[in-house]
N, C-alpha and C positions, 0 to 999 in steps of 0.2 A: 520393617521398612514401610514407611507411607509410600501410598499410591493415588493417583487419580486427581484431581483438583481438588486445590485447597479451597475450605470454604469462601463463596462471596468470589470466587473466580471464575470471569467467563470467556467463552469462546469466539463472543459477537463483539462488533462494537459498531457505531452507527455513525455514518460517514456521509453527510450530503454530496451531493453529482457533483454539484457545481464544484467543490472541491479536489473530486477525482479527476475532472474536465480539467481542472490548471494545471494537474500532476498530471497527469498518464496523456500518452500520443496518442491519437484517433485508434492507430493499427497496435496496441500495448493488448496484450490479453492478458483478462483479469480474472482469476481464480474466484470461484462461486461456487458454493453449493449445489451438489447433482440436484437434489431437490429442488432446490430454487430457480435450478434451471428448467428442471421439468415444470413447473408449476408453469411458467412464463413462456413455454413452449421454445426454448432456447436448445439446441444440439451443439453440443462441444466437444472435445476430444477426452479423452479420460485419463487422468491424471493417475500415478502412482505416487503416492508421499513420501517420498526418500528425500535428504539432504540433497542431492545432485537437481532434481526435478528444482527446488524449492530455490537453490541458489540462480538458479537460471530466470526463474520469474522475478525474483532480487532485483537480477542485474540488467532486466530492462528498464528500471528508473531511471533517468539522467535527470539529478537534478543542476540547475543553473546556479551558480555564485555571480551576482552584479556583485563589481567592486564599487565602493563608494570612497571617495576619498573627503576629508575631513581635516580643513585649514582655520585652527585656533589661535590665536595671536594673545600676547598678557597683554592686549589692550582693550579685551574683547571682556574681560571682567572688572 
């Protein structure tokens, strides 16, 4: 039985702010790297990696649907 990451798979992926800024609330906490915390001089709580922890950061996304409604007429081609 294979183990571990398949090659060419990674664990990062690179995400500009200003993108997190239109998704995530002011007050949304966002899972980082202990490292990358510490480098940046950041204290945060310590996370355990279980499914339960992991759905809970999930389910602070709210994302918004705008309806858009869209009136076609066969005169319109």
């Amino acid at each position: 039985m294979a183990r571990g990451k398949k090659k060419g798979a990674t664990s990062f992926v690179s995400v500009s702010l200003e993108t997190l800024n239109t998704i995530l609330r002011p007050e949304a906490n966002v899972l980082v790297s202990r490292r990358f915390a510490e480098t940046l001089g950041i204290e945060g709580d310590r996370v355990v990696g279980d499914g339960k922890v992991m759905d809970t950061y999930g389910s602070q996304i709210e994302i918004a649907e705008d309806s858009l409604e869209i009136n076609v007429s066969n005169d319109d081609f």
